[in-house]
C-alpha positions, 0 to 999 in steps of 0.5 A: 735290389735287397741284400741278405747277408751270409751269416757266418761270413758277414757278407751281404748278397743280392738277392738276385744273383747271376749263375755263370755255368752258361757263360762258360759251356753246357747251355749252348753257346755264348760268345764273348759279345754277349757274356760281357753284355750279359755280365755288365747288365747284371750289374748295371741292375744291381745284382751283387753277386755272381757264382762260377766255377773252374770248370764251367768251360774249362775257365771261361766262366771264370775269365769273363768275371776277372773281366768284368772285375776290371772293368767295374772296380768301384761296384762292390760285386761278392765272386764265389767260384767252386773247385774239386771237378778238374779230376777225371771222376768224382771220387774221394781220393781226388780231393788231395792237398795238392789238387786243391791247391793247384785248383784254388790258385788257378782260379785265383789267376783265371780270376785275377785276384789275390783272394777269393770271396767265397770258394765252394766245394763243387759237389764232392762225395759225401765221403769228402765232405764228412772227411776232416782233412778238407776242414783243416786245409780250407782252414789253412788256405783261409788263414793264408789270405787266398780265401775269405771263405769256403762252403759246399754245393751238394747234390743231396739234403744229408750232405748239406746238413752235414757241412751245416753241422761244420762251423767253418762252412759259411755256405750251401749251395742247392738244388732248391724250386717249385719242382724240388721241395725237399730242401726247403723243409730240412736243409733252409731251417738247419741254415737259417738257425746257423747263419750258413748263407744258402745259395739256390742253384736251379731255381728254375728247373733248367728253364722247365719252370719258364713254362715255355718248353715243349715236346718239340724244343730242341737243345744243342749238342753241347747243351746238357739238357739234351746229353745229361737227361738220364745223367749220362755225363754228371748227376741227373738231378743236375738236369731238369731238376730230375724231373722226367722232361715231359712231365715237368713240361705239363707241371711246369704249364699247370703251374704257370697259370697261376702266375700273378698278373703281370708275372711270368712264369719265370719270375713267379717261380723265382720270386717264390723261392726268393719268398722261402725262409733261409733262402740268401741269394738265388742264381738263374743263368741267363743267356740274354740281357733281357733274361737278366732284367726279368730275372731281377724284376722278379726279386724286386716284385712283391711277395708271391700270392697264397694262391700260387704258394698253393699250387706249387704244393699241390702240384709237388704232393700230386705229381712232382714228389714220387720222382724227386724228394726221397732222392735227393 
């Protein structure tokens, strides 16, 4: 598996990384048999580096993690986890010294570990990421040992330049496929330049881009592709990209096509992101051992083809960008 290395962290990342938000509630359930099996799987492939959060299941993410760091001591696995959503909405005012650091000491517990590698700050108002203040504490909590490291996950492209702009923050978590191109034009070069690792959340499109969703799929009650489409429950970018479903649903199979022999459409649409400048390590869920190795055979393909490349533009530019690039 290759590894790129976070810049301004010196830390090295598989590139093909595992998202834990599954592992802990909103994509339907996972018992705790198969979060393991996927978890050690991951491993077992080589992916290094593996992104949770305190809320993915109020913990559960995080304490399938502490599990597999107990049971796997010798592997070299990198943890970033994300704080600032335990408040019941999203405003700036929330993000006080104390939340934070009762937050960030509950993970290091949910985590069981002294020091977090990297702990990022889980889609705040923009408010909150241009407000000095939080430099300063994270600046602290780094200095006492709790953290090696702190970035953000946005939602939009000015956030994530602005924190760039910030040279404590040594990374930025994305929104960024073949269904959400904007960041790859503003966002990955700032980074690149910088040394701020990028981590693409989403690559997939919430599996709209494994072009096998119809008009007919079914999602669970508690999965957010059913609860949050028109983003009843948290940014509606967060869900299917924010592309209307049954339009993503016909892109995603016009796209699919041109996969190259012996790819699927899933792997290709990682593998072309994978491709993208900037791009440190991408984290696709995955509800399924198989679903992880295609995952890291897509990381260990070569590079997409022209043709592909192509398609994805064309489709973006044709149908895809009227709904998605000025919004985020």
């Amino acid at each position: 598996m290759e590894q790129r290395t976070f810049g301004r962290l010196g830390r090295d990342a598989s590139v093909v990384g595992l998202g834990c938000w599954q592992l802990g509630a909103d994509w339907g359930a996972v018992d705790d048999g198969a979060a393991m099996a996927i978890l050690h799987a991951a491993v077992d492939a080589g992916v290094t580096f593996f992104d949770t959060a305190d809320v993915y299941g109020d913990g559960r993410s995080e304490r399938f993690v502490a599990r597999l760091l107990k049971e796997r001591p010798d592997e070299k696995i990198f943890v970033a986890t994300k704080t600032g959503r335990r408040a019941p909405a999203q405003l700036d005012e929330h993000y006080t010294e104390a939340n934070l650091r009762g937050w960030v000491h509950r993970s290091l517990t949910n985590l069981g570990v002294d020091q977090i590698d990297l702990v990022q700050w889980h889609c705040p108002p923009t408010a909150t990421i241009e407000r000095d203040s939080m430099y300063d504490l994270f600046d602290a909590l780094t200095d006492e040992g709790l953290i090696a490291g702190y970035g953000v996950s946005v939602e939009t492209v000015a956030q994530a330049l602005h924190a760039i702009s910030r040279p404590q923050i040594k990374s930025i978590q994305i929104i960024a496929n073949a269904f959400r191109l904007r960041p790859f034009e503003t966002v990955m070069p700032a980074a690149l330049a910088a040394g701020v690792g990028i981590i693409v959340r989403l690559p997939l499109a919430s599996g709209l881009l494994a072009a096998k969703f119809t008009s007919a799929s079914v999602f669970g009650a508690d999965d957010h592709r059913n609860y949050n489409r028109e983003g009843a429950s948290f940014d509606v970018g967060e869900t299917f990209s924010g592309v209307p479903y049954e339009l993503g649903i016909a892109c995603a199979l016009e796209l699919g096509a041109f996969a190259p022999a012996g790819m699927t459409p899933a792997q290709a649409a990682l593998r072309w992101v994978i491709d993208q400048p900037g791009v440190t390590s991408v984290i696709p869920g995955a509800t399924s051992v198989d679903q992880v190795r295609l995952n890291v055979a897509a990381g260990e393909a070569e590079p997409i083809s022209a043709e592909y490349r192509q398609a994805v533009r064309r489709i973006y530019d044709e149908q895809i960008r009227q709904h998605v690039h000025d919004r985020w």
